[in-house]
N, CA, C and O atoms as a GROMACS GRO file, in nm:
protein
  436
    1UNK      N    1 -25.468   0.020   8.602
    1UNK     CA    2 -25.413  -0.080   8.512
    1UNK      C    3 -25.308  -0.020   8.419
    1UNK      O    4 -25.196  -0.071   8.410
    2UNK      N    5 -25.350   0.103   8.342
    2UNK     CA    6 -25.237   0.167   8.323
    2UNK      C    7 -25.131   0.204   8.354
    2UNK      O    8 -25.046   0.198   8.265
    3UNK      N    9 -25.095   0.250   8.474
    3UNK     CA   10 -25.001   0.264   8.592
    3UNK      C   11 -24.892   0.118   8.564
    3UNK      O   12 -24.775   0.093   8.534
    4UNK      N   13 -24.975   0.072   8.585
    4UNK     CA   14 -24.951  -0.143   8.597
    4UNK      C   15 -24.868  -0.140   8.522
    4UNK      O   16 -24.757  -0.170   8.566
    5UNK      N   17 -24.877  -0.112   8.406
    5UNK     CA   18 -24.864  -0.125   8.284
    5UNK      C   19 -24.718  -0.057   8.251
    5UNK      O   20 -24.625  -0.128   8.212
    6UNK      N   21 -24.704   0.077   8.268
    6UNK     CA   22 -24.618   0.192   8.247
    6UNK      C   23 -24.508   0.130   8.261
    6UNK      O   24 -24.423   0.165   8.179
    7UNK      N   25 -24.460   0.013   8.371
    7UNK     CA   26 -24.312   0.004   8.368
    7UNK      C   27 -24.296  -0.093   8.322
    7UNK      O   28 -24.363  -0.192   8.350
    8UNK      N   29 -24.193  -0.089   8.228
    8UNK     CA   30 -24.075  -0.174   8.110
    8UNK      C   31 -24.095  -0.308   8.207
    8UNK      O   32 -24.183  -0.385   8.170
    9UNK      N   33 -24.025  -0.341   8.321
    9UNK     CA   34 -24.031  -0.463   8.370
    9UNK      C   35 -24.194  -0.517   8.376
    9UNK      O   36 -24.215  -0.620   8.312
   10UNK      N   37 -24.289  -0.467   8.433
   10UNK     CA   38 -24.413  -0.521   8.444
   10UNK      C   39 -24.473  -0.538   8.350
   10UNK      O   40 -24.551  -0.632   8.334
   11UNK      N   41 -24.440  -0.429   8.248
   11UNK     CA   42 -24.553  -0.471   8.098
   11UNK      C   43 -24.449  -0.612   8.042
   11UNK      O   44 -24.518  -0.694   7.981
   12UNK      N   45 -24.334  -0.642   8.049
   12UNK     CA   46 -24.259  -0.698   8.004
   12UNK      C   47 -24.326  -0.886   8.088
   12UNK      O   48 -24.309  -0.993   8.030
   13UNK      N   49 -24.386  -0.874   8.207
   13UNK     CA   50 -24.450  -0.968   8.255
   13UNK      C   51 -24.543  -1.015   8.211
   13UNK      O   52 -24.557  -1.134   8.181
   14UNK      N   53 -24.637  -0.912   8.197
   14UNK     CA   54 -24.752  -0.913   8.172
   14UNK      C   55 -24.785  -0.991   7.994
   14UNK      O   56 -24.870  -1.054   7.929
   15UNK      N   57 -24.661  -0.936   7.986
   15UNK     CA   58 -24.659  -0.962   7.786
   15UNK      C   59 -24.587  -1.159   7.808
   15UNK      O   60 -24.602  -1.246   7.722
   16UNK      N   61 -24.561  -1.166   7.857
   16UNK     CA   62 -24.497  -1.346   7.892
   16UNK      C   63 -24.624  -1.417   7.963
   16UNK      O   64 -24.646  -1.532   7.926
   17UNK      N   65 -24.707  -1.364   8.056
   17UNK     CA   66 -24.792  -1.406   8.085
   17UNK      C   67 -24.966  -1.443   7.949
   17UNK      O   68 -25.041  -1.539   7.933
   18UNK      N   69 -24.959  -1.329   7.896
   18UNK     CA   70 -25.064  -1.304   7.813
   18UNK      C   71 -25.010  -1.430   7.715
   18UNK      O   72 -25.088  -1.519   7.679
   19UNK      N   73 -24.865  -1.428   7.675
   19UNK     CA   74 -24.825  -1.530   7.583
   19UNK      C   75 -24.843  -1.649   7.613
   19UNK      O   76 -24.827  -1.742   7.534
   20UNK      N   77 -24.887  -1.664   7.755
   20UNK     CA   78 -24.817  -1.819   7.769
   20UNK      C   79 -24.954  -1.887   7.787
   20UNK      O   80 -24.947  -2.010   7.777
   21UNK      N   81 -25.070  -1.839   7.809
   21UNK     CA   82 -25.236  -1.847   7.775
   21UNK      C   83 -25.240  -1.898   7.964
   21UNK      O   84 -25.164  -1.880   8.059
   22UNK      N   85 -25.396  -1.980   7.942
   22UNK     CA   86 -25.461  -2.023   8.076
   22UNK      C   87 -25.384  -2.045   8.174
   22UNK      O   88 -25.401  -2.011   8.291
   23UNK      N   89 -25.227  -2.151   8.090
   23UNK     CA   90 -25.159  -2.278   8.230
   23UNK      C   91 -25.089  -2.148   8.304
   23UNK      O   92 -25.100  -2.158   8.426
   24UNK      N   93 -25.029  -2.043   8.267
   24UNK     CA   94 -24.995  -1.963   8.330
   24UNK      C   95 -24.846  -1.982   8.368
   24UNK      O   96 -24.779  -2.036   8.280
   25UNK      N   97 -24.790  -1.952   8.465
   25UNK     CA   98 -24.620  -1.989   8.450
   25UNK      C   99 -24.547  -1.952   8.582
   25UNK      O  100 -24.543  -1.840   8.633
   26UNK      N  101 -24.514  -2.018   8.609
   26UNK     CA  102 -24.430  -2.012   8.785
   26UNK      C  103 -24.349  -1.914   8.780
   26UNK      O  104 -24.267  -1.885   8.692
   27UNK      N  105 -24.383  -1.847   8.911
   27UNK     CA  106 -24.236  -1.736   8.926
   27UNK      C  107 -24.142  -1.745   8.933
   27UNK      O  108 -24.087  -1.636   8.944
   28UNK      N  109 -24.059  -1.848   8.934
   28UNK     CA  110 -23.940  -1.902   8.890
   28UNK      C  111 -23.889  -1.895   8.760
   28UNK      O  112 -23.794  -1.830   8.715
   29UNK      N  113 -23.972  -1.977   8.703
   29UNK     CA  114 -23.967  -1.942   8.541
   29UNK      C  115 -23.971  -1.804   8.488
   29UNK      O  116 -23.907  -1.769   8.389
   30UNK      N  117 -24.052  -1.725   8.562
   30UNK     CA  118 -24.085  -1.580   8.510
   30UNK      C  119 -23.953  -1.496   8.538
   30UNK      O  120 -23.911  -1.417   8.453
   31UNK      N  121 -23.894  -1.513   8.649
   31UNK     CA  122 -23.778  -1.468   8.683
   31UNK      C  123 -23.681  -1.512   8.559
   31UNK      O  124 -23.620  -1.425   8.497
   32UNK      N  125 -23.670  -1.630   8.529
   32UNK     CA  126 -23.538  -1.665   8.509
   32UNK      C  127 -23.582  -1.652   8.314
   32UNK      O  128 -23.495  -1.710   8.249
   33UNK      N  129 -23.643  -1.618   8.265
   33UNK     CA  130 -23.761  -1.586   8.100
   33UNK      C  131 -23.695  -1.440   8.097
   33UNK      O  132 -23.659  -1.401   7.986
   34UNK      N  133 -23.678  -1.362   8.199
   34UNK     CA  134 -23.681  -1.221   8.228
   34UNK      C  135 -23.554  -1.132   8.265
   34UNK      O  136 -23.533  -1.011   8.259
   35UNK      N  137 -23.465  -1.262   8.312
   35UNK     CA  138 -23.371  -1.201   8.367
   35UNK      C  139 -23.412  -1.104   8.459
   35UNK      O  140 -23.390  -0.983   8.450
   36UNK      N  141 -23.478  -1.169   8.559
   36UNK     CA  142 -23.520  -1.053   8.699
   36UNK      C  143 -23.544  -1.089   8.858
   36UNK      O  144 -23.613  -1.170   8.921
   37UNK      N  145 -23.452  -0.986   8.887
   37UNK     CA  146 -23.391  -1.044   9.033
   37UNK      C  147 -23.532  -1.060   9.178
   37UNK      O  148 -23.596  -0.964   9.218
   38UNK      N  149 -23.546  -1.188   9.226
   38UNK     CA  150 -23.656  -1.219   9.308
   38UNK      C  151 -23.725  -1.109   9.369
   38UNK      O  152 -23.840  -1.122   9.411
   39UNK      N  153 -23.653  -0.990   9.377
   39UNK     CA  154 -23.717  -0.899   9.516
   39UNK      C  155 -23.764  -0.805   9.398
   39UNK      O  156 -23.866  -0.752   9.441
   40UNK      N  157 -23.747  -0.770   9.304
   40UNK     CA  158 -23.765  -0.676   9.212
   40UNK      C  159 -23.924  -0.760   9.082
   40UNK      O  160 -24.008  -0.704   9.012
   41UNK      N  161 -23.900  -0.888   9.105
   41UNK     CA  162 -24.076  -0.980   9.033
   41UNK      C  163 -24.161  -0.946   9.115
   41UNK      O  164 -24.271  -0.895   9.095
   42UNK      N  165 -24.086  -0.990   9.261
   42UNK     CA  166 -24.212  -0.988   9.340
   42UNK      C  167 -24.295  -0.824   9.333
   42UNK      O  168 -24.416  -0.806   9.328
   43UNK      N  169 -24.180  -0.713   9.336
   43UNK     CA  170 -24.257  -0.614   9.404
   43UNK      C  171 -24.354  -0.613   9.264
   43UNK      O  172 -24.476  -0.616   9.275
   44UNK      N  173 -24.275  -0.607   9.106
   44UNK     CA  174 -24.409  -0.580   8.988
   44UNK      C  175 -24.515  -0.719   8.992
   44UNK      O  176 -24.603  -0.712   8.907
   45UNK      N  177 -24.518  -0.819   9.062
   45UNK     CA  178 -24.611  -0.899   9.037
   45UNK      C  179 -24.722  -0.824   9.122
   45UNK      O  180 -24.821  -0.771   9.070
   46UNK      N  181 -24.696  -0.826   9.261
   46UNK     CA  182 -24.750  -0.740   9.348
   46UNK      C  183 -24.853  -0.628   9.268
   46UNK      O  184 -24.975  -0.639   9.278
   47UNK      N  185 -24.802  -0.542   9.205
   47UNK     CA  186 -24.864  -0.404   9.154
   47UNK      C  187 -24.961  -0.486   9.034
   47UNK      O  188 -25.080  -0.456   9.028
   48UNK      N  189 -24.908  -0.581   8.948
   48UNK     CA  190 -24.988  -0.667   8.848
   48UNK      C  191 -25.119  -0.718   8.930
   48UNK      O  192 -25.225  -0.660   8.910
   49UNK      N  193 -25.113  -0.813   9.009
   49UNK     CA  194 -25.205  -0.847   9.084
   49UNK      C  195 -25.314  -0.735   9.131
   49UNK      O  196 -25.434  -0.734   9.103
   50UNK      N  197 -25.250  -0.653   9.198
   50UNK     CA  198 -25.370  -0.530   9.277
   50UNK      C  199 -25.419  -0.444   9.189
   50UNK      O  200 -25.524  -0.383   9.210
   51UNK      N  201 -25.337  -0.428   9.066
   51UNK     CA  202 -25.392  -0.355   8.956
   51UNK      C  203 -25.551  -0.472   8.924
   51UNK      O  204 -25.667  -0.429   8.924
   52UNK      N  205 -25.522  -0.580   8.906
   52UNK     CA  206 -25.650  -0.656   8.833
   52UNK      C  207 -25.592  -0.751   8.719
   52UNK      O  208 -25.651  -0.850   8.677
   53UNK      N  209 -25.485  -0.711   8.682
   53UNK     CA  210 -25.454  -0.797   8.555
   53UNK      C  211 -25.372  -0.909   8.541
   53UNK      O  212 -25.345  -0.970   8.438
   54UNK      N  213 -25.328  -0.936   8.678
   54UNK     CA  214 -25.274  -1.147   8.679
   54UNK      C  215 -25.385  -1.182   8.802
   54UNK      O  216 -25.456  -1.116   8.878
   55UNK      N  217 -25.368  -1.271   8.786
   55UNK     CA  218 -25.420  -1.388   8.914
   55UNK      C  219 -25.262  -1.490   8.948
   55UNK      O  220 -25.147  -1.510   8.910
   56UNK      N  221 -25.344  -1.520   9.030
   56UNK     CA  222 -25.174  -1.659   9.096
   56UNK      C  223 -25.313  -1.744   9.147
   56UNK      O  224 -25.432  -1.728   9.174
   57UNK      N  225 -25.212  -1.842   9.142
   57UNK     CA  226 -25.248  -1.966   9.257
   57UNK      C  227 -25.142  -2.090   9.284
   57UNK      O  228 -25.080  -2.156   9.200
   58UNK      N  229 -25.141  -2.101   9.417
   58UNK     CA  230 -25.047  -2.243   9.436
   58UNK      C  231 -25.045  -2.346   9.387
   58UNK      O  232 -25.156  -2.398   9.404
   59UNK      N  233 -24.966  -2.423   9.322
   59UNK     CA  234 -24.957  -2.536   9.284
   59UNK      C  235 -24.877  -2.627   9.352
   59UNK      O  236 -24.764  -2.603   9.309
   60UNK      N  237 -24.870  -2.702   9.419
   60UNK     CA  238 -24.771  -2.750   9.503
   60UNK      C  239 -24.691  -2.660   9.599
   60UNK      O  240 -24.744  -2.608   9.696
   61UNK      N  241 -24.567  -2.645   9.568
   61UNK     CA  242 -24.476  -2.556   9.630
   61UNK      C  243 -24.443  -2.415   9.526
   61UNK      O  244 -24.368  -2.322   9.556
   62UNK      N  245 -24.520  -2.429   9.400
   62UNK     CA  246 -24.484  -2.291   9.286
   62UNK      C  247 -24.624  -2.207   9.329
   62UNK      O  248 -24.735  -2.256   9.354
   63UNK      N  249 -24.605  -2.138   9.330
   63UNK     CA  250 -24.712  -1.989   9.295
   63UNK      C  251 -24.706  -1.990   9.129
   63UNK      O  252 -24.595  -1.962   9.083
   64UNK      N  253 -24.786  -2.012   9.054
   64UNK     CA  254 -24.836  -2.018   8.947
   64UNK      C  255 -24.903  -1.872   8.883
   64UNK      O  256 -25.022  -1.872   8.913
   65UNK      N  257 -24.872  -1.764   8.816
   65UNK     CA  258 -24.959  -1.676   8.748
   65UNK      C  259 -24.973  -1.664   8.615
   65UNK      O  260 -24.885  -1.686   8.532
   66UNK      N  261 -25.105  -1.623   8.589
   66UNK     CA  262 -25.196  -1.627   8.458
   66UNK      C  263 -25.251  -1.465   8.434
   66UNK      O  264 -25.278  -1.390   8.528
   67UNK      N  265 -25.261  -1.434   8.314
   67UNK     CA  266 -25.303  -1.282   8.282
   67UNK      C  267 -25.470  -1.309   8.309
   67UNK      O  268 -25.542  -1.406   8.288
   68UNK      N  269 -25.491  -1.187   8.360
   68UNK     CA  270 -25.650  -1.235   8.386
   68UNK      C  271 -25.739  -1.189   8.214
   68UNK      O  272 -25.775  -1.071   8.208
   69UNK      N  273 -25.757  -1.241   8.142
   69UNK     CA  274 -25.806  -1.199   8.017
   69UNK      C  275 -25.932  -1.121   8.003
   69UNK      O  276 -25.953  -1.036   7.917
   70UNK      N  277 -26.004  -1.155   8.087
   70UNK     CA  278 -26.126  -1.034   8.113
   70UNK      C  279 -26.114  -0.890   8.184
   70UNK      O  280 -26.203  -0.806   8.187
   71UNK      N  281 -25.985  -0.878   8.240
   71UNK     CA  282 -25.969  -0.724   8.277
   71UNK      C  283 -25.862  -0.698   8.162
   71UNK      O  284 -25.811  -0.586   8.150
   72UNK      N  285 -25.835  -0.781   8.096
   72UNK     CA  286 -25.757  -0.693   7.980
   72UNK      C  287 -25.847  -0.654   7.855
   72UNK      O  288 -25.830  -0.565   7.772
   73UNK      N  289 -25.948  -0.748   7.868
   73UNK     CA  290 -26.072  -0.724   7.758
   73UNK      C  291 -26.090  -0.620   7.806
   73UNK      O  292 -26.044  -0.521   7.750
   74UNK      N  293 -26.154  -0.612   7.914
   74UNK     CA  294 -26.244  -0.464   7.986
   74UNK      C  295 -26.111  -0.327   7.944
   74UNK      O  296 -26.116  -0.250   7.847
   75UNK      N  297 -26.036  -0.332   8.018
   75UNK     CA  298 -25.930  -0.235   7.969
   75UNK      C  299 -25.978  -0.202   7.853
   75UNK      O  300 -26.056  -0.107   7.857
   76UNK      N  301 -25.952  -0.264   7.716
   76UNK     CA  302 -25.901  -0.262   7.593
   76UNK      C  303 -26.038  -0.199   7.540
   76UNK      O  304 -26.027  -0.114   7.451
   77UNK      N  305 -26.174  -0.234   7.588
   77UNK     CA  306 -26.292  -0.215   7.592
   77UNK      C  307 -26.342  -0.041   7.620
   77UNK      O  308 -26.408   0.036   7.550
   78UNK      N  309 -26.283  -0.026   7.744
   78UNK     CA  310 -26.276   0.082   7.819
   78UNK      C  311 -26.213   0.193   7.729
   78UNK      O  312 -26.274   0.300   7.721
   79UNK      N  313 -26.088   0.177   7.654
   79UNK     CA  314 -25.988   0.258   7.563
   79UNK      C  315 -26.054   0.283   7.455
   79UNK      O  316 -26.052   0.398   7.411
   80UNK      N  317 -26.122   0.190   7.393
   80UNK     CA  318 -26.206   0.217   7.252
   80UNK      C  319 -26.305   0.303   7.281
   80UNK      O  320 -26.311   0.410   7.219
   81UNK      N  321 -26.383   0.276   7.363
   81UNK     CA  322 -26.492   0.361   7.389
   81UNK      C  323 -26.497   0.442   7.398
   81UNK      O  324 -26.567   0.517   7.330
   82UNK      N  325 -26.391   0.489   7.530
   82UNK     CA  326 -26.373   0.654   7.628
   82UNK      C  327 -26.290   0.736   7.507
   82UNK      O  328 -26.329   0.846   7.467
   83UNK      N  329 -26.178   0.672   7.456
   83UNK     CA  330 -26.095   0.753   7.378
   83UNK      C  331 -26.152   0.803   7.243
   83UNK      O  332 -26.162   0.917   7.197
   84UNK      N  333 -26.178   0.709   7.207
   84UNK     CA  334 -26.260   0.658   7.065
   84UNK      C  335 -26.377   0.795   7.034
   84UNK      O  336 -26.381   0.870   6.937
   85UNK      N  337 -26.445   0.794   7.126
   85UNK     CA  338 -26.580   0.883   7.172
   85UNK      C  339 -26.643   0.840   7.017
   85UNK      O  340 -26.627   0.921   6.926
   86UNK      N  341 -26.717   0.706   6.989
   86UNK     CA  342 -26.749   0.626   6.857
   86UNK      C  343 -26.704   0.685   6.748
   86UNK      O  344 -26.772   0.671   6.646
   87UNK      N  345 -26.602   0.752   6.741
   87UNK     CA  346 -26.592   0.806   6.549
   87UNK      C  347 -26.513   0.709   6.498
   87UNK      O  348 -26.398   0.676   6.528
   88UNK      N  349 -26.600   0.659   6.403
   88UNK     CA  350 -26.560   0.590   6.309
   88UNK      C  351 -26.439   0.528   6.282
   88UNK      O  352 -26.396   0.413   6.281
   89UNK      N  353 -26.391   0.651   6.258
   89UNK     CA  354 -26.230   0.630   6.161
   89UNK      C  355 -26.135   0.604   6.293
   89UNK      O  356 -26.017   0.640   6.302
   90UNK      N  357 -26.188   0.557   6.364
   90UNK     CA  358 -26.105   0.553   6.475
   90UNK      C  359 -26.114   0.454   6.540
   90UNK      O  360 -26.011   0.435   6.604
   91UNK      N  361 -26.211   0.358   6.560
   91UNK     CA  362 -26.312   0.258   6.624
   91UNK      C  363 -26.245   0.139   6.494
   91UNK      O  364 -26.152   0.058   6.503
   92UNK      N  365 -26.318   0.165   6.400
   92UNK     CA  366 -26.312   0.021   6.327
   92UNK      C  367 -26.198  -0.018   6.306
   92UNK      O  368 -26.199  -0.139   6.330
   93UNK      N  369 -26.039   0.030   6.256
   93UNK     CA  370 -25.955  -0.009   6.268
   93UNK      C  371 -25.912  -0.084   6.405
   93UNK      O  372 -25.880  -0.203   6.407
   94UNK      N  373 -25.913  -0.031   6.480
   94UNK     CA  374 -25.928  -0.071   6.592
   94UNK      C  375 -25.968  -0.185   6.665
   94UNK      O  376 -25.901  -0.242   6.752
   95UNK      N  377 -26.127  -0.228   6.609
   95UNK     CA  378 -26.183  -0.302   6.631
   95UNK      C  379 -26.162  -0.424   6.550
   95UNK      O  380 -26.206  -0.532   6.589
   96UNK      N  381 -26.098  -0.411   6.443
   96UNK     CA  382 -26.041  -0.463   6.378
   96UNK      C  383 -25.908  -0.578   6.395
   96UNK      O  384 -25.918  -0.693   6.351
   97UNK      N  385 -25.806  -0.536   6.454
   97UNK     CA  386 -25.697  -0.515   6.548
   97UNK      C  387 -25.772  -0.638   6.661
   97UNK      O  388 -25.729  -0.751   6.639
   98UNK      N  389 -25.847  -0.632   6.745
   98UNK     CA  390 -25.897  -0.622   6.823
   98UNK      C  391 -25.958  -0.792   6.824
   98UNK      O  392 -25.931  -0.881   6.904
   99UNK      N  393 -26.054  -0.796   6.697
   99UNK     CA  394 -26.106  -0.892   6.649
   99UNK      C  395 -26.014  -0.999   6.620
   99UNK      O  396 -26.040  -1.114   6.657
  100UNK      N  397 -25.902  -0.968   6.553
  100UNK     CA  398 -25.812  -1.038   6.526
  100UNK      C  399 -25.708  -1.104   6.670
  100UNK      O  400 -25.704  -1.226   6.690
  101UNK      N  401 -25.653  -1.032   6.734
  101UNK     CA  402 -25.654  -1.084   6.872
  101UNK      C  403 -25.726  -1.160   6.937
  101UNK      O  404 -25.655  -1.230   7.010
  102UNK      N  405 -25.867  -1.190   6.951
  102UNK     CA  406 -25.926  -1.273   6.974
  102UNK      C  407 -25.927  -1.414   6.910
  102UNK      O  408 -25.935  -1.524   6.965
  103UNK      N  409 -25.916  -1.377   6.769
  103UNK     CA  410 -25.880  -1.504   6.700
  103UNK      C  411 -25.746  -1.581   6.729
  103UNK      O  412 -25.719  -1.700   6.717
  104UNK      N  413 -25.692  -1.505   6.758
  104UNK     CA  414 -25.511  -1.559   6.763
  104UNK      C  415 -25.506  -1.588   6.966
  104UNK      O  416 -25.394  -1.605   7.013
  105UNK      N  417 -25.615  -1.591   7.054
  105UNK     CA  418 -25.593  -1.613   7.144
  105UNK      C  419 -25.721  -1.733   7.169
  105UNK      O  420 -25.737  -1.792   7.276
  106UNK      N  421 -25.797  -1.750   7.061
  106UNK     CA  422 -25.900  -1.904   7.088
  106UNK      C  423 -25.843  -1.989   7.025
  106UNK      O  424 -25.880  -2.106   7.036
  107UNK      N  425 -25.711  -1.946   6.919
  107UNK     CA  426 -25.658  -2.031   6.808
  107UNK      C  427 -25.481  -2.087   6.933
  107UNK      O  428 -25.383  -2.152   6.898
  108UNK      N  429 -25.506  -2.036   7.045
  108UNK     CA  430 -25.393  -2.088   7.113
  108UNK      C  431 -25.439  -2.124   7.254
  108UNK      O  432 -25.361  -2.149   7.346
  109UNK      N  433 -25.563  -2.124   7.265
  109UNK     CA  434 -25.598  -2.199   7.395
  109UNK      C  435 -25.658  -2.371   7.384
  109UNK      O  436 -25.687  -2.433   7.486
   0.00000   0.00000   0.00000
């Protein structure tokens, strides 16, 4: 997921997707939000997808994708913990941060 993540164009997806909540947003739109040329979405949607962190689904004739919010929890989950190794001064800010994100993503669904 990290990997996923690393390149400017894909985190740059991923960050339009996370914004745009559940309805999620056609690759059309994502292209044209992004300024990014069809063969170059597809290949980072591709790596987004197999990483774990969008989903798609058809809607008519659009392919539709959504950030999957529970592998970004888990991620984000995963980072506090492993990195964190519980000290304190390191965790609660954090968790903090963290908490607040949640609020600002039930306060937009």
């Amino acid at each position: 997921m990290l990997s996923a993540l690393s390149h400017e164009g894909r985190l740059a997806i991923f960050r339009l997707l996370v914004q745009a909540g559940p309805a999620g947003v056609a690759a059309g739109e994502i292209a044209r939000a992004l300024n990014v040329l069809p063969n170059s979405l597809s290949a980072n949607l591709n790596v987004l997808s197999h990483s774990g962190l969008i989903a798609s689904r058809r809607d008519g004739r659009s392919i539709i994708y959504t950030a999957d919010y529970d592998a970004m929890t888990g991620l984000l989950g995963f980072l506090m913990e492993d990195c964190c190794a519980g000290a304190p001064q390191i965790c609660a800010p954090l968790s903090a941060i963290v908490s607040g994100g949640m609020a600002c993503g039930a306060a937009k669904a």
